[in-house]
matplotlib code that plots the C-alpha trace (Angstrom):
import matplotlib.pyplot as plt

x = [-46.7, -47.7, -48.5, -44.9, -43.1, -44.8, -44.4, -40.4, -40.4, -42.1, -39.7, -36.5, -38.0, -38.7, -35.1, -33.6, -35.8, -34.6, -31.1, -31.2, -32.9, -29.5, -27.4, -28.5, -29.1, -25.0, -24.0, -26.1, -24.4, -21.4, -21.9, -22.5, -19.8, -17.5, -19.1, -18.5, -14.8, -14.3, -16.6, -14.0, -11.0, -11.8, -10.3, -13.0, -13.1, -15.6, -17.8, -16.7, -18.1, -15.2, -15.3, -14.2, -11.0, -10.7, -7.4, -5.4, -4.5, -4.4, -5.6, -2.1, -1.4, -1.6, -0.4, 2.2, 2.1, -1.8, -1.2, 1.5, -0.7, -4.2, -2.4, 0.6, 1.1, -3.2, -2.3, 0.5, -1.2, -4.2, -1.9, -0.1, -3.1, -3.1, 0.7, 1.1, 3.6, 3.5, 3.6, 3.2, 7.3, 8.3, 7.5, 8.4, 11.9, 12.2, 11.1, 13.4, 16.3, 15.6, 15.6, 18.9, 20.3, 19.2, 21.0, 24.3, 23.4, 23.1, 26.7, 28.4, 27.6, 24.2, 21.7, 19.3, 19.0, 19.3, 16.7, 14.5, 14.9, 14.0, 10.8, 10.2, 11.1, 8.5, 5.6, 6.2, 6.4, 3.0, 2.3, 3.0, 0.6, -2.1, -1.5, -1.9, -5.0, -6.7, -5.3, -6.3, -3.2, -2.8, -0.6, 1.7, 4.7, 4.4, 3.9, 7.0, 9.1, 7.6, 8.0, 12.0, 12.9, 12.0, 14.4, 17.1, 15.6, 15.6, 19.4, 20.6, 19.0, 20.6, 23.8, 23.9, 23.3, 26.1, 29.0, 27.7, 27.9, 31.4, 32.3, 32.3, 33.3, 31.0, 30.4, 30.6, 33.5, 33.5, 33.0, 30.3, 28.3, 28.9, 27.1, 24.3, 24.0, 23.9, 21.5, 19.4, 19.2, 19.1, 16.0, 14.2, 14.5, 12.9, 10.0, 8.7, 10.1, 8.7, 4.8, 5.3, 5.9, 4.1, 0.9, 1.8, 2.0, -1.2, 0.4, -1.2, 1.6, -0.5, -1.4, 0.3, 3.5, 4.8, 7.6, 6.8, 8.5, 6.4, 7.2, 11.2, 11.7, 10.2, 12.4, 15.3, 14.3, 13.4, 16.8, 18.9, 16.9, 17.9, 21.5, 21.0, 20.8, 23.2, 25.6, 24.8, 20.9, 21.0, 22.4, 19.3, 17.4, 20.4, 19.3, 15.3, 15.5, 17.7, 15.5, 12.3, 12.7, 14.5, 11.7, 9.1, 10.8, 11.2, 7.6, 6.5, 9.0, 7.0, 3.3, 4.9, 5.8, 2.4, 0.8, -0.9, -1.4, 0.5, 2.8]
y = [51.1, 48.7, 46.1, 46.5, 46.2, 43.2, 41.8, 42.2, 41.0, 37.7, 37.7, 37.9, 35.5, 32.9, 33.5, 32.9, 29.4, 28.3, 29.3, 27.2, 24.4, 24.1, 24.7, 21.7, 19.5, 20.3, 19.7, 16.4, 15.2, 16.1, 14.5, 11.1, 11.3, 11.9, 8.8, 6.8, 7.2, 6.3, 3.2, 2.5, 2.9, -0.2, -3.5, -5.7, -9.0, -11.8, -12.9, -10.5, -6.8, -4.7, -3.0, 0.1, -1.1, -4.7, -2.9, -2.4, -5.7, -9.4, -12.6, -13.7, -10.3, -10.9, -9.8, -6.7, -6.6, -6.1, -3.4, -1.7, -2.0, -0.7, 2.4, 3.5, 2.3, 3.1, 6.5, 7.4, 5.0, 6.7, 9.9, 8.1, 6.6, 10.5, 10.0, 9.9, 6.6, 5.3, 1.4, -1.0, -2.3, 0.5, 1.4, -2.7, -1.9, 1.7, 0.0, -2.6, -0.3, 2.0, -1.6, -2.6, 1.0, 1.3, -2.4, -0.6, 2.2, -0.1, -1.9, 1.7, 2.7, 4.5, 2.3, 4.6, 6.3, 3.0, 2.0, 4.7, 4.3, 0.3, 1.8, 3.8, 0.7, -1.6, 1.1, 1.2, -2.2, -2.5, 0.2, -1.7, -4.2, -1.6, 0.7, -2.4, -3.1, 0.1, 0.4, -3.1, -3.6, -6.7, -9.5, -12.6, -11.1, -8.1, -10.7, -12.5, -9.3, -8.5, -12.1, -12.2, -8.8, -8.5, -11.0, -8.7, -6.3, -9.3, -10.6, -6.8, -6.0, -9.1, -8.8, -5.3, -6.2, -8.5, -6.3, -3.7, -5.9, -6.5, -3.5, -3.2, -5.7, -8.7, -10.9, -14.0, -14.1, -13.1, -16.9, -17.1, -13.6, -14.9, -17.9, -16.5, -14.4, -16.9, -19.2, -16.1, -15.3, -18.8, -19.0, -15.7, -17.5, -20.5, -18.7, -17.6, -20.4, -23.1, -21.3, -20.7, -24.3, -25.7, -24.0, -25.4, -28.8, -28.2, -29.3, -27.6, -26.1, -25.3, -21.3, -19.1, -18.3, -15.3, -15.8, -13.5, -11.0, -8.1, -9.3, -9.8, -6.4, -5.2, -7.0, -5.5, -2.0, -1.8, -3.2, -0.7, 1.8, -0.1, 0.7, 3.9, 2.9, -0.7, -1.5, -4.9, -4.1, -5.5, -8.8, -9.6, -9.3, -12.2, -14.5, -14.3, -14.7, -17.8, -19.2, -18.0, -18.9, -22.0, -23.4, -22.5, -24.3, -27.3, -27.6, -27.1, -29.8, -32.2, -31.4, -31.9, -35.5, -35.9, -34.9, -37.7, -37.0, -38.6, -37.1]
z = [-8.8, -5.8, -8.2, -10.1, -6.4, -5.6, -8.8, -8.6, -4.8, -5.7, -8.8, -6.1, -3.8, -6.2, -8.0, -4.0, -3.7, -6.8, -5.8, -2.3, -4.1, -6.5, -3.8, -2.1, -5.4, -5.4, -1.7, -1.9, -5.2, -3.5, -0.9, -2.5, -4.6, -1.8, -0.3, -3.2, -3.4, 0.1, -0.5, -3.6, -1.8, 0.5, -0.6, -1.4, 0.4, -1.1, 1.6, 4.4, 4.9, 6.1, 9.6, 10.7, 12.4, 9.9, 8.1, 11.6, 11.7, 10.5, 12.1, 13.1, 15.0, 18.9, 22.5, 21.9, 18.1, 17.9, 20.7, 18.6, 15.5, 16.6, 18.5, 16.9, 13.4, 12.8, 13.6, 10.5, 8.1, 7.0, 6.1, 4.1, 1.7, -0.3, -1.0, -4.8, -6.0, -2.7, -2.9, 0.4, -0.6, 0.0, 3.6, 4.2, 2.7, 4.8, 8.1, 7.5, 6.7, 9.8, 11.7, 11.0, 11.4, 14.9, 15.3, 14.4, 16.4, 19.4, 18.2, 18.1, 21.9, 21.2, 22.9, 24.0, 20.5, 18.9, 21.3, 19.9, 16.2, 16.8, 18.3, 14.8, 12.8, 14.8, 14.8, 10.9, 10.0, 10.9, 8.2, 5.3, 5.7, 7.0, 3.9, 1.4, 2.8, 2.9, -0.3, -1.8, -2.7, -0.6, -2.1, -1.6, -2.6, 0.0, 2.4, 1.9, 1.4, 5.0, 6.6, 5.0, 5.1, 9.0, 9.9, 8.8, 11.8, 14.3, 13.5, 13.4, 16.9, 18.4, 16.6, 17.7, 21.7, 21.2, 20.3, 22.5, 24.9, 24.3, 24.4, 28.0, 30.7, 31.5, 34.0, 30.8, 28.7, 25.2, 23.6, 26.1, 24.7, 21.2, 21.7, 23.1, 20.7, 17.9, 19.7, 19.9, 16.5, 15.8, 18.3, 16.7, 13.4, 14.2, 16.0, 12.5, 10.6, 12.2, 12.8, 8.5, 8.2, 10.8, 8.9, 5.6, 7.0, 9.3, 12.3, 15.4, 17.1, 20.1, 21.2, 20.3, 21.8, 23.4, 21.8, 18.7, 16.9, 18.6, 22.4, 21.2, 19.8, 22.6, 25.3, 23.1, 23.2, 26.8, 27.3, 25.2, 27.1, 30.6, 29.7, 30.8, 34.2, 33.9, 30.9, 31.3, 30.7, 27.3, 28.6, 30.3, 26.5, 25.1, 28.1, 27.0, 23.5, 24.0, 27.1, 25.4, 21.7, 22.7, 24.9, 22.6, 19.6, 22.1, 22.8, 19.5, 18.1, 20.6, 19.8, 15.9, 17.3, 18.3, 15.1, 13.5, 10.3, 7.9, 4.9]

ax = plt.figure().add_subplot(projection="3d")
ax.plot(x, y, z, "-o")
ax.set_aspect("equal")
plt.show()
């Protein structure tokens, strides 16, 4: 009977080892596999391992932009890598849209909440290029849907400071705001145009400028949310983005002068 009872208590204990031992053997493989998706779900880069934070942003992101990127838009991206049909265009075309919306916002008396919704549109345009590369799904034509479709954001913001502008009195008359305005979007414009063509020629245009698109929208929004306080608050955004833009298109026009390499 003794023998029997020990017989069947070596029996259970053996069955429980060998019960542990699969258990692990399954936890292990899952582990790996787990490990291997992630691996696949990097965009491979020839020549370059990929970092923990390499996906956040791109070489040409600085100053404002980069901040923007790293701490706000690196926040909603990775929730958005499990979405099924989801396609880098697409959050460029939505972050675009909510742009320009928060310029008419701003151009029908709502500065403050237009002010907000151009916050939204800048933290998500540095999605789009953050999903695409977590993605791999990185490509030239999502880069020139970005680079095109964000000055439809800049020219909307500006256009929308304008005629909110005129919608209250002034200390400049109206032909005065309207000028400005153009010259700014003129000015915004040529920021990205001429460091896209200044590249292609290899012309070194100097450092970069403060000028950029992150540092503008930003000027914008702090001064729709000013109006709170003075109507005119938006003003003071028109006069840097035509003083800015203007003088950094001016100095880069006479390093170009300088540039000795021929055509």
């Amino acid at each position: 009977m003794e023998r029997t009872s020990a017989g069947l208590l070596f029996n259970l204990k053996l069955e429980t080892l060998n019960l542990k031992l699969v258990t692990c053997n399954f936890l292990e493989q899952s582990f790996l596999t787990e490990m291997d998706a992630k691996s696949s779900e990097r965009p491979e880069r020839p020549g370059i391992e990929l970092n923990v934070t390499s996906w956040q942003t791109k070489p040409s992101d600085r100053f404002i932009l980069k901040w923007i990127k790293v701490h706000l838009s690196a926040r909603i991206t990775p929730h958005l890598v499990a979405w099924p049909g989801l396609e880098p265009w697409m959050i460029t075309l939505f972050s675009s849209a909510i742009g320009v919306l928060a310029g008419i916002l701003v151009a029908m008396g709502a500065p403050v909440t237009g002010g907000l919704v151009a916050a939204l549109a800048q933290v998500l345009d540095g999605v789009d290029g953050q999903f695409a590369r977590i993605t791999g799904r990185q490509s030239k034509g999502g880069a020139f849907w970005d680079s095109v479709l964000d000055r439809y954001t800049d020219g909307a913001m500006v256009i929308g400071l304008c005629v909110y502008l005129l919608r209250f009195p002034q200390p400049l008359p109206p032909w005065c705001l309207i000028l400005l305005g153009s010259l700014a979007v003129i000015g915004s414009n040529l920021i990205s145009y001429s460091s896209s063509r200044g590249e292609h020629l290899g012309i070194d245009l100097g450092p970069p400028t403060l000028a950029s698109k992150g540092t503008r929208m930003s000027v914008m929004i702090l001064s729709c949310w000013g109006a709170m306080i003075w109507t005119s608050a938006p003003l003071l955004a028109v006069l840097h983005l035509v003083v800015h833009t203007q003088a950094a298109i001016i100095q880069r026009l006479r390093r170009a002068l300088k540039a000795p390499q021929p055509l």
